[in-house]
Backbone of each chain as nested JSON, in Angstrom:
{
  "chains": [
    {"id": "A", "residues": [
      {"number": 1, "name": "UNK", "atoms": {"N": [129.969, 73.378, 131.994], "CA": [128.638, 72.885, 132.394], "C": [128.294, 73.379, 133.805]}},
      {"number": 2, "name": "UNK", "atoms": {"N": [126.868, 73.969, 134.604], "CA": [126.887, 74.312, 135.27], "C": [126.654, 73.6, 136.339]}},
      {"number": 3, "name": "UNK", "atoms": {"N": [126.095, 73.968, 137.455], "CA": [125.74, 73.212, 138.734], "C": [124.351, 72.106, 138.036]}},
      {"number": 4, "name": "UNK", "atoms": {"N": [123.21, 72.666, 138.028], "CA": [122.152, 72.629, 137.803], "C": [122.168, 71.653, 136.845]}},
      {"number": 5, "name": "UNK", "atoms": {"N": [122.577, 71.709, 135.376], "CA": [122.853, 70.884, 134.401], "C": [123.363, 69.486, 134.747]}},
      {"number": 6, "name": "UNK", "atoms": {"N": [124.107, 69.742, 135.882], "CA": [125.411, 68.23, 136.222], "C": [124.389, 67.326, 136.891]}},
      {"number": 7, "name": "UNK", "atoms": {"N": [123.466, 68.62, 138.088], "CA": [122.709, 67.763, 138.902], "C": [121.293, 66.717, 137.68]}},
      {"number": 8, "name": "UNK", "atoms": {"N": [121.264, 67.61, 136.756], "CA": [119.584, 67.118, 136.019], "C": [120.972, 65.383, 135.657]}},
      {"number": 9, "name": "UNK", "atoms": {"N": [122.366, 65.444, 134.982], "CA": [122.523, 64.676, 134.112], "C": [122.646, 63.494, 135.631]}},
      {"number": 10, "name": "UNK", "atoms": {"N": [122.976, 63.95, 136.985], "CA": [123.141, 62.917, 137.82], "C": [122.0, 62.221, 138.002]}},
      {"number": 11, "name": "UNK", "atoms": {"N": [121.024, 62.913, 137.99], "CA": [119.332, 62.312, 138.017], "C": [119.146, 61.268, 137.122]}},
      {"number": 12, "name": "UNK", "atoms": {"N": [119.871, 61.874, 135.985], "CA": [118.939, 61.082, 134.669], "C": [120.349, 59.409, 134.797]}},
      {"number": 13, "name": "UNK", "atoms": {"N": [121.39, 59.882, 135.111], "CA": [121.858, 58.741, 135.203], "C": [121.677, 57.657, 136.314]}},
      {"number": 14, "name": "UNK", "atoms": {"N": [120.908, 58.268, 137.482], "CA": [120.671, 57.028, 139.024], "C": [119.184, 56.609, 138.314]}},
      {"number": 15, "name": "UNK", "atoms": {"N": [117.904, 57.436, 137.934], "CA": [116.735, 56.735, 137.337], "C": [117.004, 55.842, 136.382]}},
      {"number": 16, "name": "UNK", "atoms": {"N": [117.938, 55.839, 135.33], "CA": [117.969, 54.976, 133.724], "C": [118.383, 53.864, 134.798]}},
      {"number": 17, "name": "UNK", "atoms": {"N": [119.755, 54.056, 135.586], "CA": [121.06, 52.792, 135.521], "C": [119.925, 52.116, 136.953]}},
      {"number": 18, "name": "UNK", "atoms": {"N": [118.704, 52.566, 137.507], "CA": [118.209, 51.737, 138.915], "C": [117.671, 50.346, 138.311]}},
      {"number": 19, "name": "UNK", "atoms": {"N": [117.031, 50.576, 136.886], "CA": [116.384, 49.388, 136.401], "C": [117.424, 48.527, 136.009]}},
      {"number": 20, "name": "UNK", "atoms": {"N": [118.781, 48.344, 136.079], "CA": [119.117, 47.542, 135.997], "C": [119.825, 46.567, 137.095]}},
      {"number": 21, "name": "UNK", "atoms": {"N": [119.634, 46.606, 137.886], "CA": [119.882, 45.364, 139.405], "C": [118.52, 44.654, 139.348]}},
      {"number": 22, "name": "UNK", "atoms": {"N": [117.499, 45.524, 139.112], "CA": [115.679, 45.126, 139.218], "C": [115.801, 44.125, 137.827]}},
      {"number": 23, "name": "UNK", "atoms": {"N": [116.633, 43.96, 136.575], "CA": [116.591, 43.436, 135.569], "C": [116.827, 42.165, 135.968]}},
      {"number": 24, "name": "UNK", "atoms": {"N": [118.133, 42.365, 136.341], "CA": [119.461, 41.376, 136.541], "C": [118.539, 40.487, 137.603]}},
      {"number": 25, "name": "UNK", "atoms": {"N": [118.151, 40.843, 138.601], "CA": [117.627, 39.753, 139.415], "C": [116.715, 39.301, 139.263]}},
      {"number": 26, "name": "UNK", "atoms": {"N": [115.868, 40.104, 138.534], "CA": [114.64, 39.381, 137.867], "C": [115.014, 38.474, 137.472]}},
      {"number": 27, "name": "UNK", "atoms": {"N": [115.905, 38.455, 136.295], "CA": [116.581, 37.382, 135.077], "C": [117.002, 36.209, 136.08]}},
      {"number": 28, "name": "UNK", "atoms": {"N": [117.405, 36.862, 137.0], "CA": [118.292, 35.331, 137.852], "C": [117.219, 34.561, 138.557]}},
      {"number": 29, "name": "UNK", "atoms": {"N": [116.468, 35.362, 139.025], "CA": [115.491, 34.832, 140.072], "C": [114.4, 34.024, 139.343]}},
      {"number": 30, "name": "UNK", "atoms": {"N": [113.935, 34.845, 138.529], "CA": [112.572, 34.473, 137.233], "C": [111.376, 34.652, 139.148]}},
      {"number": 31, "name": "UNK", "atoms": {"N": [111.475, 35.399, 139.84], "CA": [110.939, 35.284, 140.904], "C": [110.015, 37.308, 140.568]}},
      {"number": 32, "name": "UNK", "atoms": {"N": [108.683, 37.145, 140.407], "CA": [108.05, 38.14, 140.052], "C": [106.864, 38.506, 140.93]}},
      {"number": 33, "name": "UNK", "atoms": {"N": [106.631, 37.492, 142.041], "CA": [105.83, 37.646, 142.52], "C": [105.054, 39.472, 143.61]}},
      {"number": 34, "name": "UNK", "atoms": {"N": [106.562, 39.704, 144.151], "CA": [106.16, 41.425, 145.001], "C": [106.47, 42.211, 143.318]}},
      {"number": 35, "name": "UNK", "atoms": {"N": [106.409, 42.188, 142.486], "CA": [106.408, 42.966, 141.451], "C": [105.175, 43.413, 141.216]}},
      {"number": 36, "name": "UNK", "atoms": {"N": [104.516, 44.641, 140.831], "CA": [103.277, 45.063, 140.474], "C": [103.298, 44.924, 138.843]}},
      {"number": 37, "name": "UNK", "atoms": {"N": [102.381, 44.058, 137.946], "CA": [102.463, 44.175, 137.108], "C": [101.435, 45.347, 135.928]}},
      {"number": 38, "name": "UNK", "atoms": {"N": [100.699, 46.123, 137.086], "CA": [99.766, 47.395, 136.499], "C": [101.277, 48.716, 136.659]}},
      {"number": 39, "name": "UNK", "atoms": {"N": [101.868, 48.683, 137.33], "CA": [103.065, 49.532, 137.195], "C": [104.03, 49.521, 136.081]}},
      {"number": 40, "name": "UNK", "atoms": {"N": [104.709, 47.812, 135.531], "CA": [105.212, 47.954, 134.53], "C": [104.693, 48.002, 133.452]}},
      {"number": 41, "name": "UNK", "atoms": {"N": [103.403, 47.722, 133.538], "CA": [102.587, 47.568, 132.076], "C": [102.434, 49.274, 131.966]}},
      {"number": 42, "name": "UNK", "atoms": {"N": [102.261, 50.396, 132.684], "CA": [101.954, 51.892, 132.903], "C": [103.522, 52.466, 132.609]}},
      {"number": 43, "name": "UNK", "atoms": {"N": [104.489, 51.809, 133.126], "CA": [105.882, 52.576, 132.559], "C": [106.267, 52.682, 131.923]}},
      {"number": 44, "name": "UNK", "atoms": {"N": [106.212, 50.892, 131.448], "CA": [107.003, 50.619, 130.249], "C": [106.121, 51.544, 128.692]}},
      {"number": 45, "name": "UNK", "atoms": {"N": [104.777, 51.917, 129.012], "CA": [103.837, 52.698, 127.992], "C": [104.97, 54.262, 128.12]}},
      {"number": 46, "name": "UNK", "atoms": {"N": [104.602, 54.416, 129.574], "CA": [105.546, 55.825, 129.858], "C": [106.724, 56.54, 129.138]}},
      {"number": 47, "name": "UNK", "atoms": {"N": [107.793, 55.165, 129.468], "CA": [108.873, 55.34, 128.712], "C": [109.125, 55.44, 127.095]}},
      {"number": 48, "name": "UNK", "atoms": {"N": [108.369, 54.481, 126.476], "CA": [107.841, 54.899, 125.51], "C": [106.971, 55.853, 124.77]}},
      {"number": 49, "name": "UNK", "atoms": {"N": [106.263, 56.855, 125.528], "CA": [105.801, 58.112, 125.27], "C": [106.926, 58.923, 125.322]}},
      {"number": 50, "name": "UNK", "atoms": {"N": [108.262, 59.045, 126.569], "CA": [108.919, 59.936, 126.572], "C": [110.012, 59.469, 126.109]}},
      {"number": 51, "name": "UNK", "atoms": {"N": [110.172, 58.538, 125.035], "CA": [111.151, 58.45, 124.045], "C": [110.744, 58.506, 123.056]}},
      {"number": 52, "name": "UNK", "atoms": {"N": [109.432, 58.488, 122.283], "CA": [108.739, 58.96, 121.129], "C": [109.019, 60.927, 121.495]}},
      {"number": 53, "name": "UNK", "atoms": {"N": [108.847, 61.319, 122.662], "CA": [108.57, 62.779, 123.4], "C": [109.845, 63.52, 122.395]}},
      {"number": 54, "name": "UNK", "atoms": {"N": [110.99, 62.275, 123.163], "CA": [112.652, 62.578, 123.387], "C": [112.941, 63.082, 121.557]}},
      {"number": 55, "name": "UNK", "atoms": {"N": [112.847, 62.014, 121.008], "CA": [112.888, 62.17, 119.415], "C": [112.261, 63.27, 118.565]}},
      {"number": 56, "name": "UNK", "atoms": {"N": [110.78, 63.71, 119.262], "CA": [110.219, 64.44, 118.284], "C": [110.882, 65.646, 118.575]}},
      {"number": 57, "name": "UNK", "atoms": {"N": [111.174, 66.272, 119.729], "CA": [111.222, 67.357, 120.549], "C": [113.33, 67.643, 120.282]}},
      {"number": 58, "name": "UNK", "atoms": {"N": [113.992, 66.572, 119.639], "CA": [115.297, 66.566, 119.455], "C": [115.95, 66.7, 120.821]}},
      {"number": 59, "name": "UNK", "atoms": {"N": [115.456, 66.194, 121.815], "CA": [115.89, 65.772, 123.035], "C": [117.209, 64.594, 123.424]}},
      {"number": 60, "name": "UNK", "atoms": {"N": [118.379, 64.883, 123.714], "CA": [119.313, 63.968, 123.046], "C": [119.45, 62.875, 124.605]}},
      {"number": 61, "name": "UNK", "atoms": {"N": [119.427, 63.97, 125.92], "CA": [118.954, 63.108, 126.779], "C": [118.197, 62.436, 127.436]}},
      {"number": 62, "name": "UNK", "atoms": {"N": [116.478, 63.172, 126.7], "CA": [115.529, 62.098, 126.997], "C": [115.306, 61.01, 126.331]}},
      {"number": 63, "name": "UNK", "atoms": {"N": [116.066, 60.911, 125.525], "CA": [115.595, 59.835, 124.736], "C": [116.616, 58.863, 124.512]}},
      {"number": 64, "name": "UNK", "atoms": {"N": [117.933, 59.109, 124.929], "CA": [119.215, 58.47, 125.379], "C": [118.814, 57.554, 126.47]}},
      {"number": 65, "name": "UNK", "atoms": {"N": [118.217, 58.65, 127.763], "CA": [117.838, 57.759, 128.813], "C": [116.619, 56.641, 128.826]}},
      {"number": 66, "name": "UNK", "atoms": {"N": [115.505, 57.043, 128.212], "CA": [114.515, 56.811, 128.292], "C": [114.818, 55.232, 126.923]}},
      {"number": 67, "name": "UNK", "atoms": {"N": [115.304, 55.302, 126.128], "CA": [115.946, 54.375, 125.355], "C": [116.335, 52.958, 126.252]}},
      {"number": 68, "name": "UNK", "atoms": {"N": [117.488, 53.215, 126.367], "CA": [117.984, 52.111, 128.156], "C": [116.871, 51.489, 128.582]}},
      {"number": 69, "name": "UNK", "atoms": {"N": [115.881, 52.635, 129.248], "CA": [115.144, 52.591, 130.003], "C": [113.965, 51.342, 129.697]}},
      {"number": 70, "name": "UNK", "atoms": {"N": [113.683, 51.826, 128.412], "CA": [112.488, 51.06, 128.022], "C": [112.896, 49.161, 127.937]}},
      {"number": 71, "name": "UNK", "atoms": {"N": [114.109, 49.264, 127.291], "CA": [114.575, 47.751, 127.241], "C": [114.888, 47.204, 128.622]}},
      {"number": 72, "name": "UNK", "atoms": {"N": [115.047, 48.055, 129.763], "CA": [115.125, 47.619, 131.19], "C": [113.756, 47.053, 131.269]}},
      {"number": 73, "name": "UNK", "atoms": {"N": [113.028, 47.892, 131.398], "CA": [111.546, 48.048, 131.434], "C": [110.598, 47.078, 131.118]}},
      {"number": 74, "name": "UNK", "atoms": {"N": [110.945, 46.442, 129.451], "CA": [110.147, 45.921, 128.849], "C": [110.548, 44.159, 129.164]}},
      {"number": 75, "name": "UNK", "atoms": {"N": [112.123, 43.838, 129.694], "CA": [112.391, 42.736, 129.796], "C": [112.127, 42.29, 131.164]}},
      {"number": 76, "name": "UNK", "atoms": {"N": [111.847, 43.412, 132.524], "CA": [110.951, 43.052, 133.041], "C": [109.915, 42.855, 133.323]}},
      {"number": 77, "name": "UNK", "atoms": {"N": [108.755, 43.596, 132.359], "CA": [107.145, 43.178, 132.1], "C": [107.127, 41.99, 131.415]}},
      {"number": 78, "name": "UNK", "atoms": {"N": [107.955, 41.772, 130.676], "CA": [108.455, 40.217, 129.923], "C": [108.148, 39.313, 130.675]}},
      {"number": 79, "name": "UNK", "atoms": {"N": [109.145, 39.113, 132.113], "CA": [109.272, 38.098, 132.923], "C": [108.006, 37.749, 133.898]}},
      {"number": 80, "name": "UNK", "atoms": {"N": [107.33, 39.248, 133.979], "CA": [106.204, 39.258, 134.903], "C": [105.302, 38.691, 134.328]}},
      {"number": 81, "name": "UNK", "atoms": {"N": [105.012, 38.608, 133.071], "CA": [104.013, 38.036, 132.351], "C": [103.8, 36.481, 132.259]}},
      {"number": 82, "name": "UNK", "atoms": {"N": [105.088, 36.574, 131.905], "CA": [105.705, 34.999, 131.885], "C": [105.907, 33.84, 132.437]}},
      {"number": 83, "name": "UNK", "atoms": {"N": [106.321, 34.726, 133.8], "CA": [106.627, 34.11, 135.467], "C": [105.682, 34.586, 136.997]}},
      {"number": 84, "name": "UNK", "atoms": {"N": [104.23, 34.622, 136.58], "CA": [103.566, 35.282, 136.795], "C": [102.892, 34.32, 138.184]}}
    ]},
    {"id": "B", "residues": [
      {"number": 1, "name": "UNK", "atoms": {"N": [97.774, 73.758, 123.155], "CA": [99.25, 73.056, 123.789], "C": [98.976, 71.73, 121.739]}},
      {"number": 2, "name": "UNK", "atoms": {"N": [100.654, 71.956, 121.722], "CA": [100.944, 70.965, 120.086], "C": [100.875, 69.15, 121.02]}},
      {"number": 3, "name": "UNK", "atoms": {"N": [101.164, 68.744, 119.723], "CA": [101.26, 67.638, 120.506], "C": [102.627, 67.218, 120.653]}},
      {"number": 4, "name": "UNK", "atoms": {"N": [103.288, 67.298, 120.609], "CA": [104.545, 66.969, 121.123], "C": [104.37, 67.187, 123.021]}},
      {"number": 5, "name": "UNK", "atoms": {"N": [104.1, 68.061, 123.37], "CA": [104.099, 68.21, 124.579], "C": [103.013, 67.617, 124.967]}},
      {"number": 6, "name": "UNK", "atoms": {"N": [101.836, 67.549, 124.513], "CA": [100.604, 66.438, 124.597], "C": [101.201, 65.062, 125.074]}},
      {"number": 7, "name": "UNK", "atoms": {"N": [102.281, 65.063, 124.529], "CA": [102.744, 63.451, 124.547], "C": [103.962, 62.896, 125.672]}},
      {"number": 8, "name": "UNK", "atoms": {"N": [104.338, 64.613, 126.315], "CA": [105.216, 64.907, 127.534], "C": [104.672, 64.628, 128.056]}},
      {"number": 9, "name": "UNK", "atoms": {"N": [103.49, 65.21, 128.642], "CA": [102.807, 65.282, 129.93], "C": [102.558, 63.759, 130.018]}},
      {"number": 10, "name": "UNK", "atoms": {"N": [101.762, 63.046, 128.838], "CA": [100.866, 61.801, 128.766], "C": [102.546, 61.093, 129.56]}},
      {"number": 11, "name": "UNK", "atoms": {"N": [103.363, 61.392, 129.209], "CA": [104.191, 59.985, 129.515], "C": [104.29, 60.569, 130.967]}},
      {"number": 12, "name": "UNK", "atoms": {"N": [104.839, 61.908, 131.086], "CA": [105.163, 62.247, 132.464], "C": [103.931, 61.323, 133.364]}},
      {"number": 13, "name": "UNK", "atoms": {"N": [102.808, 61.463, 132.726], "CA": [101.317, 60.653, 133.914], "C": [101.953, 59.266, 133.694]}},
      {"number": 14, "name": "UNK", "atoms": {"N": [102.233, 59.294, 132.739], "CA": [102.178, 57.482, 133.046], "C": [103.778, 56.973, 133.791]}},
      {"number": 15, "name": "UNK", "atoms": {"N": [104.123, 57.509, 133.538], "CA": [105.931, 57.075, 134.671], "C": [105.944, 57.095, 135.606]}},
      {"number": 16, "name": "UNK", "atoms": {"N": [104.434, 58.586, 136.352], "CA": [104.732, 59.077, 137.937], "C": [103.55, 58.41, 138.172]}},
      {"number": 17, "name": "UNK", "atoms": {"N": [102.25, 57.721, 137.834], "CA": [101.573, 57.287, 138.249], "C": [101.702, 55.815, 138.473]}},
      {"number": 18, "name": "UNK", "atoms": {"N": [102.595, 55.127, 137.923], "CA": [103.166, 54.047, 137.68], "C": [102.985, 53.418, 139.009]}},
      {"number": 19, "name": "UNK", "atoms": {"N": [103.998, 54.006, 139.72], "CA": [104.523, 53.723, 140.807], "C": [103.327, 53.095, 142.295]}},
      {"number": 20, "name": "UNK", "atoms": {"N": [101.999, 53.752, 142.0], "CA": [101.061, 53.545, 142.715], "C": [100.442, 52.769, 142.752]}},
      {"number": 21, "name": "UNK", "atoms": {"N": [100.565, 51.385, 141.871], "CA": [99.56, 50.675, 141.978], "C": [101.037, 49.65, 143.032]}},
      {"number": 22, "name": "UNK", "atoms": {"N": [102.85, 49.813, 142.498], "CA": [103.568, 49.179, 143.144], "C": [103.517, 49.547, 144.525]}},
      {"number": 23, "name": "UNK", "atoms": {"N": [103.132, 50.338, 145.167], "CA": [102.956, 51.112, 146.449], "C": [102.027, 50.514, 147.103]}},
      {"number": 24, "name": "UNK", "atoms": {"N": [100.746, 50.447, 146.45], "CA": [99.891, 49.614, 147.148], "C": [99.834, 48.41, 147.091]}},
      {"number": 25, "name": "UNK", "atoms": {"N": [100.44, 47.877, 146.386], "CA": [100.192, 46.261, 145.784], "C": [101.655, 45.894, 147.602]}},
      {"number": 26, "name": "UNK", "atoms": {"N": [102.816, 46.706, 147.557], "CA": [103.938, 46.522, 148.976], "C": [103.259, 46.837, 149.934]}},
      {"number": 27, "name": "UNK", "atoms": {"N": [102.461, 47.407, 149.927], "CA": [101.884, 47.743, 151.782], "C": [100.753, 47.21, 151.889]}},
      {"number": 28, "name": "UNK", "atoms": {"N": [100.009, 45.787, 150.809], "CA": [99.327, 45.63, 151.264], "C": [99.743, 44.04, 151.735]}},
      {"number": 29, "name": "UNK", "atoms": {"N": [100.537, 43.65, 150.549], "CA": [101.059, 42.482, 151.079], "C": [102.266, 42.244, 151.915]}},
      {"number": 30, "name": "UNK", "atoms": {"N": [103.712, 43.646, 152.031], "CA": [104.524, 43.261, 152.703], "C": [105.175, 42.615, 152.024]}},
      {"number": 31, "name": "UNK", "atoms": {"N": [105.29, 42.027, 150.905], "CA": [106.026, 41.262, 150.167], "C": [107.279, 42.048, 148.987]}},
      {"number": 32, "name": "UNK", "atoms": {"N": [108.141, 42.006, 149.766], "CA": [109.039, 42.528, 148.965], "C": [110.305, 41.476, 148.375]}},
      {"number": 33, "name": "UNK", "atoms": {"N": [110.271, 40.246, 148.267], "CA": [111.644, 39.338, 147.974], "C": [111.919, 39.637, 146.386]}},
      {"number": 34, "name": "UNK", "atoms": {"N": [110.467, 39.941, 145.258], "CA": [111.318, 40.282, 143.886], "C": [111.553, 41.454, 143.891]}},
      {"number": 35, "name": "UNK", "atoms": {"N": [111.833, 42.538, 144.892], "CA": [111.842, 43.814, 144.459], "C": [113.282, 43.981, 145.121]}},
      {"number": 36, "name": "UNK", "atoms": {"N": [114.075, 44.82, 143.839], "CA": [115.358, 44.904, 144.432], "C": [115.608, 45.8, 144.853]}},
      {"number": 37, "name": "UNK", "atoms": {"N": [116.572, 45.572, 145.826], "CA": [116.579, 47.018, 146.831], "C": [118.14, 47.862, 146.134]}},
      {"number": 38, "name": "UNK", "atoms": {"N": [118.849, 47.459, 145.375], "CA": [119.832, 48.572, 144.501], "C": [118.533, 49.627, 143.797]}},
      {"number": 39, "name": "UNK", "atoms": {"N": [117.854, 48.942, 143.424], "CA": [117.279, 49.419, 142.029], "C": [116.737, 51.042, 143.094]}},
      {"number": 40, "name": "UNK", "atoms": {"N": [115.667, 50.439, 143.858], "CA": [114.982, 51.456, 144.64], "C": [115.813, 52.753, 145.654]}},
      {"number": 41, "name": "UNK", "atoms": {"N": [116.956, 51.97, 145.732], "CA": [117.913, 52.93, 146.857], "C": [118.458, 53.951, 145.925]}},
      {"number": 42, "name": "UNK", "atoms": {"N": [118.814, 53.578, 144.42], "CA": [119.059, 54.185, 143.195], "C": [118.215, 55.119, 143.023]}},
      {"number": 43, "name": "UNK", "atoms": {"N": [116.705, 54.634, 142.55], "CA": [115.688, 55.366, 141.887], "C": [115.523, 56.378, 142.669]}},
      {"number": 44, "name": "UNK", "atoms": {"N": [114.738, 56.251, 144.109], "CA": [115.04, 57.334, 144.808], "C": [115.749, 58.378, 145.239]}},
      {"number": 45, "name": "UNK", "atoms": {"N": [117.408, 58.317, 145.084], "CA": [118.093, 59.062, 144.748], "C": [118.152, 60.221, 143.986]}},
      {"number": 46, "name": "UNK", "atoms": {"N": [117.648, 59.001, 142.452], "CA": [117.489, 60.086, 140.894], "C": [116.508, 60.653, 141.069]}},
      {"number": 47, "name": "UNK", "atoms": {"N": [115.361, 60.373, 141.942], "CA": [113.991, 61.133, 141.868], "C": [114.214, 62.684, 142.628]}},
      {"number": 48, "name": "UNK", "atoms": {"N": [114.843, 62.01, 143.931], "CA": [115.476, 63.667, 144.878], "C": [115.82, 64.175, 143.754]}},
      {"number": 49, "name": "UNK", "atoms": {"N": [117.055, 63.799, 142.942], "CA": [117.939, 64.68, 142.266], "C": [116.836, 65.678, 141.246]}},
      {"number": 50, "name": "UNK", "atoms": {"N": [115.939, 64.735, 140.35], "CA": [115.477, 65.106, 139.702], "C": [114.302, 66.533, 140.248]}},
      {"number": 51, "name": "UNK", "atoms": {"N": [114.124, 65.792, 141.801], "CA": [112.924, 67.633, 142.482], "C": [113.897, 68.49, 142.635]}},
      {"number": 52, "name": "UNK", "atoms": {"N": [115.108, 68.591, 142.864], "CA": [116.03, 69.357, 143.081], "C": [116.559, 70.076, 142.004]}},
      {"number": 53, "name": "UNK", "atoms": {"N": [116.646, 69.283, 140.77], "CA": [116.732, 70.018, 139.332], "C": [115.283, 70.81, 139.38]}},
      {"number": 54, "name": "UNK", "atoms": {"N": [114.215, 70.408, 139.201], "CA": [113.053, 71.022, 138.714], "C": [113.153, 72.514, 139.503]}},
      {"number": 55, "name": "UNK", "atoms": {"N": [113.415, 72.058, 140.758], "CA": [113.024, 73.114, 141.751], "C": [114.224, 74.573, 141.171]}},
      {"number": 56, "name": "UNK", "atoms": {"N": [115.241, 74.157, 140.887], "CA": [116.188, 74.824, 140.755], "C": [115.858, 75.492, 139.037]}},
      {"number": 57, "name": "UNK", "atoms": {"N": [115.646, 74.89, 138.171], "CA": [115.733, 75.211, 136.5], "C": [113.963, 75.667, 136.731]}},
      {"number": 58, "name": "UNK", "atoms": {"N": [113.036, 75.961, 137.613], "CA": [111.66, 76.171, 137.512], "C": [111.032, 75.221, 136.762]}},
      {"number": 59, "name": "UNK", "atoms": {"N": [111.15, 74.278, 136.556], "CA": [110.45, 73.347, 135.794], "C": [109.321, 72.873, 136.058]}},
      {"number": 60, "name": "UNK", "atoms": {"N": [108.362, 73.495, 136.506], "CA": [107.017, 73.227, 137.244], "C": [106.968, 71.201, 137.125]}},
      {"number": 61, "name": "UNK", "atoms": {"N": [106.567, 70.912, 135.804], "CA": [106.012, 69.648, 135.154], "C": [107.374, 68.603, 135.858]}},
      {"number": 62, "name": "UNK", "atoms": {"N": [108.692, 68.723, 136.305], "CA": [109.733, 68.306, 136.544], "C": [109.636, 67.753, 137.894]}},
      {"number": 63, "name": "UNK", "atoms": {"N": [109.143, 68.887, 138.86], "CA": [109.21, 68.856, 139.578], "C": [107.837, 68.386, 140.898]}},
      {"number": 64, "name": "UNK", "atoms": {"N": [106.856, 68.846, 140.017], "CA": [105.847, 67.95, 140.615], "C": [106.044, 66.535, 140.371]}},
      {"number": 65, "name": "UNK", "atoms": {"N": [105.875, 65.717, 138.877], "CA": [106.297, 64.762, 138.728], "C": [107.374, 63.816, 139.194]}},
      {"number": 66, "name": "UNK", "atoms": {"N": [108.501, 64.335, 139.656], "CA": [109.006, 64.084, 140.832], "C": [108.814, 63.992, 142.18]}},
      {"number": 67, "name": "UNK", "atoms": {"N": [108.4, 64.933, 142.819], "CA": [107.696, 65.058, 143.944], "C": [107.067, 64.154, 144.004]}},
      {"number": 68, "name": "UNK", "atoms": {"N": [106.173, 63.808, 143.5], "CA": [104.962, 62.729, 143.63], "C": [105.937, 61.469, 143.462]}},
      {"number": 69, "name": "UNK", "atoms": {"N": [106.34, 61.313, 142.666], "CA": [107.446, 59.734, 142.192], "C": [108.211, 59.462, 143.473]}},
      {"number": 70, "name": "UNK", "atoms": {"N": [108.749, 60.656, 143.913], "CA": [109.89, 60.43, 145.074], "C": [108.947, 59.666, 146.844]}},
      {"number": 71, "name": "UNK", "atoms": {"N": [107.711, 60.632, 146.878], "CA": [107.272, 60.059, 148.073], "C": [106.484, 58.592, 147.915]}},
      {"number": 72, "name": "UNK", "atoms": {"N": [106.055, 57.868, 146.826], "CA": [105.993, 56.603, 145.968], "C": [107.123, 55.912, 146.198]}},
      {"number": 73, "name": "UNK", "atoms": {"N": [108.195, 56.199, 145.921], "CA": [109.823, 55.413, 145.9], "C": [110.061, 55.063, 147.168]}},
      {"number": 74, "name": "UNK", "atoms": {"N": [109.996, 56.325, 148.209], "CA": [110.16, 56.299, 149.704], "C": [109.168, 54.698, 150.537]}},
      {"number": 75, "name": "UNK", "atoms": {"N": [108.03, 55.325, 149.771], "CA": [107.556, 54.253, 150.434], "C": [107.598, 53.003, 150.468]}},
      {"number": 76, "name": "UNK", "atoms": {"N": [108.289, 52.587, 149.13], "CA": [108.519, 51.064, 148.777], "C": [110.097, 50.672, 149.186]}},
      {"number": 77, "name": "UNK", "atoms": {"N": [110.787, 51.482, 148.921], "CA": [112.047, 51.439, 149.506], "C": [112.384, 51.111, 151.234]}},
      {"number": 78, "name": "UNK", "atoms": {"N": [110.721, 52.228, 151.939], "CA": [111.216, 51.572, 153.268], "C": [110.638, 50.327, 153.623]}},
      {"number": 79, "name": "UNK", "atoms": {"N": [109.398, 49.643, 152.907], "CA": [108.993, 48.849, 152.542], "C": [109.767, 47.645, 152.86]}},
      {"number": 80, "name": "UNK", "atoms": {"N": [111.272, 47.773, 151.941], "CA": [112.251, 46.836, 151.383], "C": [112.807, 46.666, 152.269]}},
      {"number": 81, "name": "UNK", "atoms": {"N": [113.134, 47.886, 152.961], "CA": [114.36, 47.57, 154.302], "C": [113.487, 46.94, 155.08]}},
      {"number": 82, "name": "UNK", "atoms": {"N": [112.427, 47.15, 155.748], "CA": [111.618, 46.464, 156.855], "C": [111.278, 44.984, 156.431]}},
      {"number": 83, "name": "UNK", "atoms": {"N": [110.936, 45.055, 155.449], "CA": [110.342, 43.452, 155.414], "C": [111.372, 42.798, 154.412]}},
      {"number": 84, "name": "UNK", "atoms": {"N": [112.847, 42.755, 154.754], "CA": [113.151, 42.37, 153.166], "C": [113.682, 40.607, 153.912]}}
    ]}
  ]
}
């Protein structure tokens, strides 16, 4: 595997694995208030475009990551909604 | 352009634009206590990594989209440290 390749898979692993401390404390806190909820409602769409993207296109790591991603994603637009 | 890539770009807008309404919604209030600062010290990371892939593999769409995400991240991140 080359330089370039290692660096894209280090990327894709610090963006997927960031939403989850932002999960976790959400969950603990139920505290949503500095959260933008026009951002997760726009990502969580995002992520779901580029895991519909990931699938059509036979993309094994966009849609690996973007997978994760969305259930990070979606259980914090969850809470924002909720705990608003 | 097919749509499969129709549906790249659409998400690429919606992931990197995301971030802007959280950007303004932190600098206008200063309020950062639900926003976690792993998540952001993370994301920003993967975002460098990710302009640094683009820049390197030519990925035009990679690397703007990054670019833009990363100086978004910066700003909420220093956001976090100052007012946390």
């Amino acid at each position: 595997m080359n330089t370039s390749t290692l660096t894209g898979l280090a990327a894709a692993f610090c963006t997927t694995v960031s939403f989850l401390p932002q999960a976790l404390q959400t969950i603990r806190t139920r505290n949503t208030a500095s959260i933008s909820l026009p951002m997760y409602a726009l990502f969580t769409l995002g992520t779901l475009l580029w895991l519909i993207y990931g699938v059509w296109t036979s993309n094994m790591p966009v849609y690996i990551a973007n997978g994760i991603t969305l259930v990070l994603a979606m259980i914090i637009l969850a809470y924002k909604i909720k705990y608003k």
